[in-house]
C-alpha positions in Angstrom: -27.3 -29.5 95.5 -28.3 -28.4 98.8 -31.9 -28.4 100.2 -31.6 -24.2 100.0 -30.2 -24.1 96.9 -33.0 -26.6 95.5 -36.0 -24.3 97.0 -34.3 -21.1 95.4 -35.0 -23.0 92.2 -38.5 -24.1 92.4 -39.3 -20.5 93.8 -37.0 -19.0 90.7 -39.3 -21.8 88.1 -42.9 -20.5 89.8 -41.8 -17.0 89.9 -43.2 -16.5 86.3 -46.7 -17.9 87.3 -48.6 -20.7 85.7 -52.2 -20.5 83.5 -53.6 -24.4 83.0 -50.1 -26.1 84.3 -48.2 -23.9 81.2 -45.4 -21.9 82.5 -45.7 -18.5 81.8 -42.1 -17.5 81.8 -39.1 -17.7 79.6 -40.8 -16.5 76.3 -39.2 -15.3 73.7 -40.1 -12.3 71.7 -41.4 -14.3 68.8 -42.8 -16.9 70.7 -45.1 -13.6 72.3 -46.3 -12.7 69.4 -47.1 -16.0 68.1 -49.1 -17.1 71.2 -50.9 -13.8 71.3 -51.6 -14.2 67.3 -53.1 -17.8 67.9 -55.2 -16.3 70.1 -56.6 -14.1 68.2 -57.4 -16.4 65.7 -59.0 -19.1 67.7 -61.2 -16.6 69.0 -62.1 -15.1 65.8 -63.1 -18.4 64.5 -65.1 -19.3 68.0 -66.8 -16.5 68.3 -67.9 -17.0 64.3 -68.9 -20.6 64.7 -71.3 -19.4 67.7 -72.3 -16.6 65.7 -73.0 -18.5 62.7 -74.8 -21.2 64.5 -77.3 -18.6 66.4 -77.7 -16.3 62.9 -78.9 -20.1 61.7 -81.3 -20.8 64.5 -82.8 -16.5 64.4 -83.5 -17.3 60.7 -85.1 -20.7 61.1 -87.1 -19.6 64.3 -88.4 -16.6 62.8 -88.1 -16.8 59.0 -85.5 -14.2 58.9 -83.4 -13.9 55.6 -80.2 -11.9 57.8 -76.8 -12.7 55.9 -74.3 -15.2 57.5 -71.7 -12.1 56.6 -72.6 -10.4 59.4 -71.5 -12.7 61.7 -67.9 -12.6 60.1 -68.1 -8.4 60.0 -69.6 -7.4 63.2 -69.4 -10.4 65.9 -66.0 -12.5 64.8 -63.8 -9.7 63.5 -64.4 -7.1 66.4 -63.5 -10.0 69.1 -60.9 -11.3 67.2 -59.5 -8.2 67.5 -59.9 -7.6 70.6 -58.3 -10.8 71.7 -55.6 -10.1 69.6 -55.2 -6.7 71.4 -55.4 -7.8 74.9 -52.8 -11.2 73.9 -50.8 -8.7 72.9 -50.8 -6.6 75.9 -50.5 -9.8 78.2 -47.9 -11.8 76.2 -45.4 -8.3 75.8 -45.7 -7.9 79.5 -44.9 -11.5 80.3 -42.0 -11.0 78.0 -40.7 -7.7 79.5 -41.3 -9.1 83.2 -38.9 -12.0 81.9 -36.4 -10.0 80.9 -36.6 -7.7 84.0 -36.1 -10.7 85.7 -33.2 -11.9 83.8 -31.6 -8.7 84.4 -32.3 -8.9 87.8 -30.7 -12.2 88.2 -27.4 -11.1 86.6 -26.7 -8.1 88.5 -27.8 -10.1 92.2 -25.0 -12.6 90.9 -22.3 -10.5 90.0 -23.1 -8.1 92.7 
């Protein structure tokens, strides 16, 4: 392999970008959806555990009797959600980019 040939690689691998050292090319479809619903979830259950955890320190402080439900209902489920919404956006366009760039590739070869 030539020294050209071995830079058109590396530029070909870091084309797709990188978030923490993870690639973020060569996804699959279901792989997209997975990620996006793990994200979603972890954030639902973050943003309920921080919820929870301040609901418990308002009712100690003050002597407030607020249910630990709202925390689930109205902090964890709406960013959940919206995590899930904007994964979703993120990981279909990382997916679509890849398979522009797939495309791409096969037509610059044959052509």
């Amino acid at each position: 392999m030539s020294r050209d040939q071995g830079t058109e690689n590396a530029q070909r691998r870091s084309a797709g970008g990188k978030i923490l050292g993870f690639p973020l090319a060569g996804f699959s479809l279901f792989q997209c959806l997975l990620l996006a619903a793990a994200t979603g979830f972890f954030t639902f259950f973050l943003v309920t555990t921080l919820a929870i955890f301040a609901l418990l320190a308002w009712n100690l402080a003050g002597r407030h009797a607020v249910n630990y439900a709202v925390s689930y209902r109205y902090v964890g489920f709406p960013a959940g959600i919206a995590a899930l919404a904007a994964a979703l956006v993120f990981f279909l366009a990382v997916w679509i980019k890849g398979k522009m760039g797939k495309a791409e590739n096969r037509t610059n070869e044959t052509g």
